[in-house]
N, C-alpha and C positions, 0 to 999 in steps of 0.2 A: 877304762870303763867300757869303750865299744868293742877292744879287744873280749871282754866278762861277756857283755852280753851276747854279740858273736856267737860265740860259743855254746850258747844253749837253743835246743832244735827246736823246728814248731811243734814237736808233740810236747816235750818237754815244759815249752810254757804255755803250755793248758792246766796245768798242774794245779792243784791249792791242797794246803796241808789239812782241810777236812773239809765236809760237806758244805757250802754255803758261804763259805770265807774267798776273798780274790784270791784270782789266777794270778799265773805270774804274769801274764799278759793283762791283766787288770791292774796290778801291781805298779807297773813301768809306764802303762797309758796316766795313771795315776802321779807318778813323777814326772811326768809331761806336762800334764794340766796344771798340777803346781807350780811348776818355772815357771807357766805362762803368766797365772796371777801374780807370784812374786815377783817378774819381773815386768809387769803390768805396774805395781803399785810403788817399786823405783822409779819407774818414770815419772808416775807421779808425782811422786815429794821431787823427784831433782827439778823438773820441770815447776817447782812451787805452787801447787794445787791443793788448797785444803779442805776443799769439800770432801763429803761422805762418800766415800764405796761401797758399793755389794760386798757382804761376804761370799766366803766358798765353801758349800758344801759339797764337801769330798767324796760322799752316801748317794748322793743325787746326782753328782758328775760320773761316778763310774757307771750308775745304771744307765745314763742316757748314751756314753760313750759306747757300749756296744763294742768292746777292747774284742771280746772272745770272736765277734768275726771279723775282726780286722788278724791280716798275717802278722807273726813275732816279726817276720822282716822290715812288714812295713814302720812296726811301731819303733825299729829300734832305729831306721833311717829317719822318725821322727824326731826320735830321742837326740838325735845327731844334728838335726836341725834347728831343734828348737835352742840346743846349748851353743849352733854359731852366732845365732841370734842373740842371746843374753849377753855373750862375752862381746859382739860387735857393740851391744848399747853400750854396756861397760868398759868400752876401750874409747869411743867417741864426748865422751861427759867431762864439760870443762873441770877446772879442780874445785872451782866454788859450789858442786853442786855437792859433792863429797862431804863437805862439812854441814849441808843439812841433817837436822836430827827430828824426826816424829817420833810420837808413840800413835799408833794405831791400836784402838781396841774395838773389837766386832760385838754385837749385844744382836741374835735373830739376823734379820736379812740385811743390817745394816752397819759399815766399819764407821767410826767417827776417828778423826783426826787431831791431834793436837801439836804444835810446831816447838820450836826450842825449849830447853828446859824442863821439861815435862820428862824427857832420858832419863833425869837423877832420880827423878819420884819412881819413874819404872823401878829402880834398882832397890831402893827406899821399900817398895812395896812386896818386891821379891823377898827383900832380907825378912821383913813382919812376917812372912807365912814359911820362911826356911823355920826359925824357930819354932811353930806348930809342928814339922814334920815327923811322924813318929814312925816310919819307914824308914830302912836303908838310904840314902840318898849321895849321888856322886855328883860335885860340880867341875869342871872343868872350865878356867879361862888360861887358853897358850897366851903367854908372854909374848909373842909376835902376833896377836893380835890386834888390829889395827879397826874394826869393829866396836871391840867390849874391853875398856883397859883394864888389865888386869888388876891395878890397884886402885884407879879411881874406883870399880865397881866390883873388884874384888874384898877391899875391906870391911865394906859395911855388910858383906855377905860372911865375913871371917867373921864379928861380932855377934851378928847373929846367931853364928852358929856355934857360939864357943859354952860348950857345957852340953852339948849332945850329941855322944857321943857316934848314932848317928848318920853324922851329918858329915862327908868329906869333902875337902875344899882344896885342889889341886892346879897349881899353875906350872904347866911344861915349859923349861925355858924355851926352846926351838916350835913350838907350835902354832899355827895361825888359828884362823877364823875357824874352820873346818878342820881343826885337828891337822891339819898336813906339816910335813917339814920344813920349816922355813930359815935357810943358812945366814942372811945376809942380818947382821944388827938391826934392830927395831930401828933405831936414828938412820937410817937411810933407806928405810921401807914408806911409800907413800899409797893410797892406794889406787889411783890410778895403774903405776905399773903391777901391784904386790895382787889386785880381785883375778885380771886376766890368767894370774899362773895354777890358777885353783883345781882348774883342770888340764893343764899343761901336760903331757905326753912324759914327762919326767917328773911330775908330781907325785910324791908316797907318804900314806900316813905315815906320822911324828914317833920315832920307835918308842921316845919316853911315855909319849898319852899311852900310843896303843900297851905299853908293858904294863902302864898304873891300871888303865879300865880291866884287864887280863886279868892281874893282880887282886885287884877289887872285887871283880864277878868271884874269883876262886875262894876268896874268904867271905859272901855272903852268898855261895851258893848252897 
């Protein structure tokens, strides 16, 4: 990924594809500020905190950021920092903090919380409004998913969606969390070692996702 960015100059990420819409420098300040809350709000739950959060406004953060006079070099050394940062929290976190499970949902300026159990209804409530869907729609859970198991929270999403046609519903066997390649059998994948490799320097998306999403886009484009 630093190698991708790298590569593009500072005239270059001034760019936006029409009038009004982020730079690309607004774009990647913008993937910044996200890691931070999302990795703000693991702390959280590992940490056992159930009080409320701030939401984030992504509309409001880019304006105040000020991306376009900051240099593409500095934001991409930020970019750099801010993912040694995530991967050190995620490498220091005992293993009991891993099997905490919230759902967080934001309503206006404010996330509320709710701790165990609450996961299933997530998926419960996913499946109710996959069936409304009257759009093309692609789901994706990889099989070395160690997140979202593909069958605890894959089947009631297959139900759902059975009689419309649609609705696609795809499990990569070799795929993680983030679509990448993952060689080693799900029974010996934990994730303490398996979050760190996400961005690993020899890490590549999963050839079978990336062939099906391919696939997909060329017959609903």
């Amino acid at each position: 990924m630093l190698q991708f960015l790298q590569g593009i100059t500072e005239e270059q990420s001034r760019h936006s594809y029409e009038p009004g819409k982020w730079t690309i420098r607004e774009v990647l300040n913008h993937v910044n500020d996200g890691e931070r809350v999302f990795l703000y709000r693991a702390f959280w739950f590992a940490r056992g905190y159930q009080d409320a959060l701030p939401s984030f406004d992504q509309d409001q953060a880019v304006v105040t950021a000020q991306a376009n006079n900051t240099s593409w070099a500095d934001l991409v050394e930020e970019f750099r920092n801010v993912r040694l940062s995530t991967i050190s929290f995620f490498k220091s976190l005992p293993e009991e903090a891993w099997s905490k499970k919230y759902m967080i949902q934001c309503v206006g300026p404010v996330c509320t919380i709710q701790p165990t159990g609450e996961a299933v209804q997530t998926t419960a409530d996913a499946a109710s409004l996959l069936g409304q869907v009257d759009v093309p729609t692609l789901v994706i859970i990889g099989k070395k998913d160690l997140q979202v198991d593909w069958q605890d929270d894959g089947e009631p999403l297959q139900r759902a969606a059975a009689g419309h046609a649609n609705v696609t519903i795809l499990f990569p066997e070799n795929a993680n969390h983030i679509l990448k390649e993952e060689t080693k059998p799900r029974s010996e994948l934990s994730q303490p070692e398996a979050l760190p490799r996400y961005n690993a320097p020899d890490a590549r998306l999963d050839p079978a996702a990336m062939a099906s999403i391919l696939s997909w886009l060329a017959a609903h484009s």
